[in-house]
C-alpha positions as CSV (number, residue, x, y, z in Angstrom):
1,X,-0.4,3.6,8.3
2,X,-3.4,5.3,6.3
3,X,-0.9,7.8,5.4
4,X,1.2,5.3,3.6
5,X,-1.5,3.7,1.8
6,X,-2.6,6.5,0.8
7,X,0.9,8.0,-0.8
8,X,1.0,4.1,-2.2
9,X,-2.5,4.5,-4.2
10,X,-2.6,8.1,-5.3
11,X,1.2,9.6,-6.1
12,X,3.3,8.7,-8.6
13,X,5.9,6.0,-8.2
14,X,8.6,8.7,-8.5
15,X,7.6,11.0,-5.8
16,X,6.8,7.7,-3.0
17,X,10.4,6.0,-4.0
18,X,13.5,7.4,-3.2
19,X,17.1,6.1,-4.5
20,X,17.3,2.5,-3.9
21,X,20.2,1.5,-2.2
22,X,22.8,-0.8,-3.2
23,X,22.6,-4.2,-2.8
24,X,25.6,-6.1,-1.8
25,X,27.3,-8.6,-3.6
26,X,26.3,-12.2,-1.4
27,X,28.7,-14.5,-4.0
28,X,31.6,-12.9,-2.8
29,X,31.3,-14.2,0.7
30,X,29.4,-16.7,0.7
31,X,29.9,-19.1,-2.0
32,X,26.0,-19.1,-2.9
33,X,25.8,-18.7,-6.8
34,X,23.1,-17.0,-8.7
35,X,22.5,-20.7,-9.8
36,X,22.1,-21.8,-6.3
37,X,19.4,-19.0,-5.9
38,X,17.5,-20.0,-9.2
39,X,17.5,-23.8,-8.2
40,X,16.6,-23.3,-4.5
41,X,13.5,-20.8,-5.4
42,X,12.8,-22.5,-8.8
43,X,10.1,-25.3,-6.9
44,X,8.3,-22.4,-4.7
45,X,4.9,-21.0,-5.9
46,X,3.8,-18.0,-4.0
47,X,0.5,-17.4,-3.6
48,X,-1.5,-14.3,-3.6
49,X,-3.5,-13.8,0.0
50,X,-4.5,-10.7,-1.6
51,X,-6.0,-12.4,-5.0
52,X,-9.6,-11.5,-4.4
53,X,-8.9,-7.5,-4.5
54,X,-9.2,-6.6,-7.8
55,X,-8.7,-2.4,-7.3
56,X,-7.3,-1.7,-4.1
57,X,-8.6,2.0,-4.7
58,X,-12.0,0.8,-4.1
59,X,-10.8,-1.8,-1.3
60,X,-9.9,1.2,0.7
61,X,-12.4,3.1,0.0
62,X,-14.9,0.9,0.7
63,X,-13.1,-0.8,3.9
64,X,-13.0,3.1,5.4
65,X,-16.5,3.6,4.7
66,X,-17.4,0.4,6.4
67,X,-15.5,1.3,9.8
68,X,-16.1,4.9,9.8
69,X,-19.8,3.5,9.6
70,X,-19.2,2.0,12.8
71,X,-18.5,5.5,14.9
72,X,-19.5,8.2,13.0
73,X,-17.6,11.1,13.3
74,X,-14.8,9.4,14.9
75,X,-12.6,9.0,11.2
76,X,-13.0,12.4,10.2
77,X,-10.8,14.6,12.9
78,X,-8.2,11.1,12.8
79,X,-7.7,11.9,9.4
80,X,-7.3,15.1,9.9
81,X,-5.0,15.4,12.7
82,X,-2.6,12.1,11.1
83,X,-2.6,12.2,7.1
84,X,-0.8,15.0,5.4
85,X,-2.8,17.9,3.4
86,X,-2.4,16.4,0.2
87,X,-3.1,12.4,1.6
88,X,-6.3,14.2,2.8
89,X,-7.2,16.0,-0.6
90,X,-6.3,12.2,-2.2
91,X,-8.6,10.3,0.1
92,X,-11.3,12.1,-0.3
93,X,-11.0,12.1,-4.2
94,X,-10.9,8.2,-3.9
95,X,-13.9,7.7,-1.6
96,X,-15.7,10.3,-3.7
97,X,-14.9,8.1,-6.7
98,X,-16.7,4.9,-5.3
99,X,-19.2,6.9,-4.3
100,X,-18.0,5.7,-0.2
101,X,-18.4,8.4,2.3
102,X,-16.1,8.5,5.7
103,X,-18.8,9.5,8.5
């Protein structure tokens, strides 16, 4: 999962996404109309349970530091062994960046 986060924070949209793929038509079935869809989501307000992180570069960083705090020396040979070279060049750029060290 770290690997994923990590490729989500630090690469480009256009080297994480691949080619979407196409979305079916649902009108042609099922008689719901793009009107339908507009009405019946028009009274919903979603809310944000991530509102209070501002810059999840630092979230992570910070988070990581704070567990790998925890067992030192345990975080360091995980990451290793589980994220891919360049995840592991990226991480360490971000918790160099807030200053949050992985023990």
């Amino acid at each position: 999962m770290l690997d994923s986060i990590v490729t989500l924070l630090s690469r480009p949209e256009e080297d994480r996404v691949g080619d979407e793929p196409e979305m079916p038509d649902i009108t042609e079935n099922t008689g719901y109309t793009v009107a339908f869809v507009n009405l019946y989501n028009a009274g919903r307000k979603e809310e944000d349970p991530l509102k209070d992180i501002k810059d999840p570069r630092e979230f992570l960083a910070t988070s990581l530091a704070k567990l790998s705090a925890l067992s030192p020396g345990r975080f360091p040979q995980i990451i290793s062994e589980n994220l891919d070279p360049a995840n592991q060049a990226a991480l360490h750029e971000i918790c160099s960046a807030y200053n949050c060290p992985v023990v």
